[in-house]
N, C-alpha and C positions, 0 to 999 in steps of 0.2 A: 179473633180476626174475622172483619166482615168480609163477605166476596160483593162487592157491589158491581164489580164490574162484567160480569155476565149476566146474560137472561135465559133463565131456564123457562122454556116451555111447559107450562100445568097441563096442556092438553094432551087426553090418553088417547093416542092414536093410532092408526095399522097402518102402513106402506102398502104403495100397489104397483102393476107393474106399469111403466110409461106407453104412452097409446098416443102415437104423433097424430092420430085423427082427431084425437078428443080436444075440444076448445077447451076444456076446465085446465087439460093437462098443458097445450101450450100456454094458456095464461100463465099459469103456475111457472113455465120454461120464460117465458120473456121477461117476466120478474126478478126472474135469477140474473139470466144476462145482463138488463141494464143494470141492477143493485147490485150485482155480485154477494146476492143472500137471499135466501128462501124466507118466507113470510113469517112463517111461525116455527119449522120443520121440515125436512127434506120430506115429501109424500112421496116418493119414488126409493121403491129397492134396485140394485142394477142388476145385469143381466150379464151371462157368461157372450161374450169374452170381454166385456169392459170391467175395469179396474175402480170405476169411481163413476157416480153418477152426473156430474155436472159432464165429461165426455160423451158420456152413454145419450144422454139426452141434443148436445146438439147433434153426434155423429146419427140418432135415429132422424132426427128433422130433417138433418142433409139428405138424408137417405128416399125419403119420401118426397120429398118436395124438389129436389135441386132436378131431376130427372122430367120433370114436368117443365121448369121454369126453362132446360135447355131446350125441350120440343117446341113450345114458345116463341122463343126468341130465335131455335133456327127458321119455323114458318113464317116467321116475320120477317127476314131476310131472304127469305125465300122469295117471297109477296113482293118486297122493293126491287129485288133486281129486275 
């Protein structure tokens, strides 16, 4: 019986940990999100206390980024009134 219907990946690879600074790592994140699949291999292992790494990854973005985009948008509102 053939399996044709999977693709396994030949590449021999190591996991690392997710770094929401690093542009390689969000390329890699925003590729997941629109395709809903990693390119070759998941490169990220996750981290206590997440469960799975597609969470892990956008709960660290949120984390980093949303905190900035609120101070932002409150000086901007600030600025118009």
């Amino acid at each position: 019986m053939e399996n044709s219907t999977y693709r396994v990946s030949k590449r021999i690879y190591g996991k690392r940990l997710f770094n929401p600074q690093d542009p390689r790592d969000l390329k890699e994140a925003l590729y997941f999100i629109k395709n809903g699949k990693w390119r070759d291999y998941c490169p990220f292992v996750e981290t206590w206390p997440y469960t799975n790494v597609p969470d892990m990854v956008k709960t660290e973005i949120a984390l980093r980024y949303l905190p900035t985009i609120i101070a932002q948008k409150s000086a901007k509102n600030v600025v118009k009134k």
